[in-house]
N, C-alpha and C positions, 0 to 999 in steps of 0.2 A: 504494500500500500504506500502510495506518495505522501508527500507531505502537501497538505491542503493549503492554498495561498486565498487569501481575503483582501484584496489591496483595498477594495472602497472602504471596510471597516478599519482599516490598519492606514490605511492616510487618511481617513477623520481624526482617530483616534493623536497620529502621531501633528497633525495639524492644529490639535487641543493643546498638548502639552507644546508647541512651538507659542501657538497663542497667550499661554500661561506663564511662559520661561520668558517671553518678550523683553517685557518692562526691567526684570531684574536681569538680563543679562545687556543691554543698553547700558542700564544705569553703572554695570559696572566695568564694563568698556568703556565708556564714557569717563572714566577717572583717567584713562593712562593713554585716551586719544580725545579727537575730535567728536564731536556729536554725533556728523555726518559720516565721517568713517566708523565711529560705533555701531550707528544704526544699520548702516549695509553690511558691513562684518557679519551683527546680528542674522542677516537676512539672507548673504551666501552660508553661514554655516546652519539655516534649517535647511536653503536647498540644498547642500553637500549633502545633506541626511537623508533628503526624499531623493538624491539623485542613486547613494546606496542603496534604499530601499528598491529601489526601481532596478537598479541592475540585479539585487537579491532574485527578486521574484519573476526575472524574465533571464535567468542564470546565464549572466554575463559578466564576464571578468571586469574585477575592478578599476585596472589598469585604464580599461576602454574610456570612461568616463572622466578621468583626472584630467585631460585635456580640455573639455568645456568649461570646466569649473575653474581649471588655471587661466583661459578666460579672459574669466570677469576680475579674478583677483584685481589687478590695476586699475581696473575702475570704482572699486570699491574706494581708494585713493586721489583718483584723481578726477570724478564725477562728485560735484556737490548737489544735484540733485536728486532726493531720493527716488521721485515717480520715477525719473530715466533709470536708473538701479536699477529698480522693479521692473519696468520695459524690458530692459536686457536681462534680465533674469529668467523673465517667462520667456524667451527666444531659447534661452540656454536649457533652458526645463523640455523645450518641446526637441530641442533638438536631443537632450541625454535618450527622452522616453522613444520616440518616433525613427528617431536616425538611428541609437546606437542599442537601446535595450530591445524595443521591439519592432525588429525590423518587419515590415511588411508591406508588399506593395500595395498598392492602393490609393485614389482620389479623397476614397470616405474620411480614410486616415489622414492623411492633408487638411481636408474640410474642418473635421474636427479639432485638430490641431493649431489652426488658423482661427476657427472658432473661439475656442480657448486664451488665445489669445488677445485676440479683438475685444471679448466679453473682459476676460483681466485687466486689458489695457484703460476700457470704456469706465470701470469700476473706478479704476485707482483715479483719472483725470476726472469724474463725475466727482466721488465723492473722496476728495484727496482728504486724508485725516488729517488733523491739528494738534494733535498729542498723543505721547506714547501709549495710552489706550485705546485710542481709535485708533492707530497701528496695529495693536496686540490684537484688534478685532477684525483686524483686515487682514493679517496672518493669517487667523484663522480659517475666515473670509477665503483667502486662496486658495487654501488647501482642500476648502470646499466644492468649489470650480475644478479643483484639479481629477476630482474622485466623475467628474462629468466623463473621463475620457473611459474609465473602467466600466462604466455603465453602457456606453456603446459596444465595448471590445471585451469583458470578461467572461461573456460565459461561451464565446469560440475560443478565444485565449487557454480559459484553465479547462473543455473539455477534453482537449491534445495534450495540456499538462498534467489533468489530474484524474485519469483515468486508472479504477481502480481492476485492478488482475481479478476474472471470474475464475474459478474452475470449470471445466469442461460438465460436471453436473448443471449446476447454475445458469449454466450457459444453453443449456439444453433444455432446460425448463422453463426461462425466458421465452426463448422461442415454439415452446409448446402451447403458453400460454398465449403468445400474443397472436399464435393460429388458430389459437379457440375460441378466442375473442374477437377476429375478425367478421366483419358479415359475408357471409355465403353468397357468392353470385347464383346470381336466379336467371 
C-alpha cells in the first residue's frame, strides 16, 4: 500500500500555521534587517516550504527546485516593494508546481496556472494590506488560492499515485460484481 498524499488539506493546513508564524517571524527579522527585507525573507521562506512540499508529493528531487527559489533570493534585497515580491513569487510558485514538480502537458494546466495567478495578483493590488495582520491574513489568503490548482488536478494526479495492490481474489470479485450489477441488454 502507498503512502496517501492530501495536498489540498496539507496546504490549508500548512498555509495556517504560515499565516500564524507571520507576524512573529517579521517582527523578529525585522531587528537585524530592514522591514522590507524582513517581510519578503518572511514570504520566500513559506514559499521555500510549499515549494518542498510540492516536490514531496509529486517525488521530485530537491535539487530541481533550489534554482527558482535562488531566484528570487536578490530580490528579496533589492525590491522595496512588497506586492512586486509577491508578483514574482506567485511566477516562481507556478513555475516550481507546473514546470518542475508536475510536469504535464496541457493548455488546462497553463489556464489554470495563469488563473492563479491573475486571481493572486488581482487580490494582493485590490486589497493590498496595511499591517502585518492583514498580511498574516493574506498568507493565508494565498495559500488558499493555491489549494484551487489540486482541486482541478488531484484526483487524476493521486489515482496513478495512489493506487492500492488488489489481490487477484479481490480483483475477481470486483469484476463479478460489477457484471451482476450491470443491466442486461434486451
Amino acid at each position: 500500500m502507498k503512502n496517501i498524499k492530501h495536498p489540498i488539506r496539507k496546504t490549508i493546513i500548512y498555509g495556517l500555521l504560515c499565516g500564524l508564524s507571520f507576524v512573529p517571524i517579521v517582527l523578529t527579522l525585522g531587528t537585524v534587517m530592514t522591514w522590507s527585507s524582513a517581510f519578503c525573507l518572511a514570504l520566500w521562506l513559506f514559499i521555500s516550504g510549499y515549494a518542498i512540499l510540492l516536490s514531496r508529493w509529486s517525488n521530485t528531487a530537491l535539487i530541481s527546485i533550489v534554482f527558482p527559489l535562488l531566484l528570487l533570493v536578490p530580490t528579496i534585497f533589492l525590491v522595496n516593494s512588497s506586492v512586486l515580491f509577491f508578483l514574482l513569487a506567485l511566477i516562481v510558485i507556478s513555475w516550481v508546481r507546473s514546470g518542475i514538480c508536475f510536469q504535464k502537458p496541457g493548455a488546462i494546466r497553463l489556464a489554470v496556472e495563469l488563473l492563479l495567478c491573475i486571481l493572486g495578483g488581482i487580490l494582493v493590488v485590490v486589497f493590498t494590506p496595511g499591517s502585518l495582520f492583514a498580511w498574516a491574513l493574506g498568507v493565508w489568503m494565498f495559500f488558499l488560492i493555491q489549494t484551487v490548482y489540486f482541486i482541478f488536478f488531484e484526483h487524476t494526479d493521486n489515482q496513478q499515485e495512489e493506487s492500492i495492490q488488489m489481490d487477484a481474489f479481490e480483483r475477481a470479485s470486483r469484476q463479478a460484481e460489477r457484471i451482476l450489477s450491470a443491466p442486461f441488454l434486451q
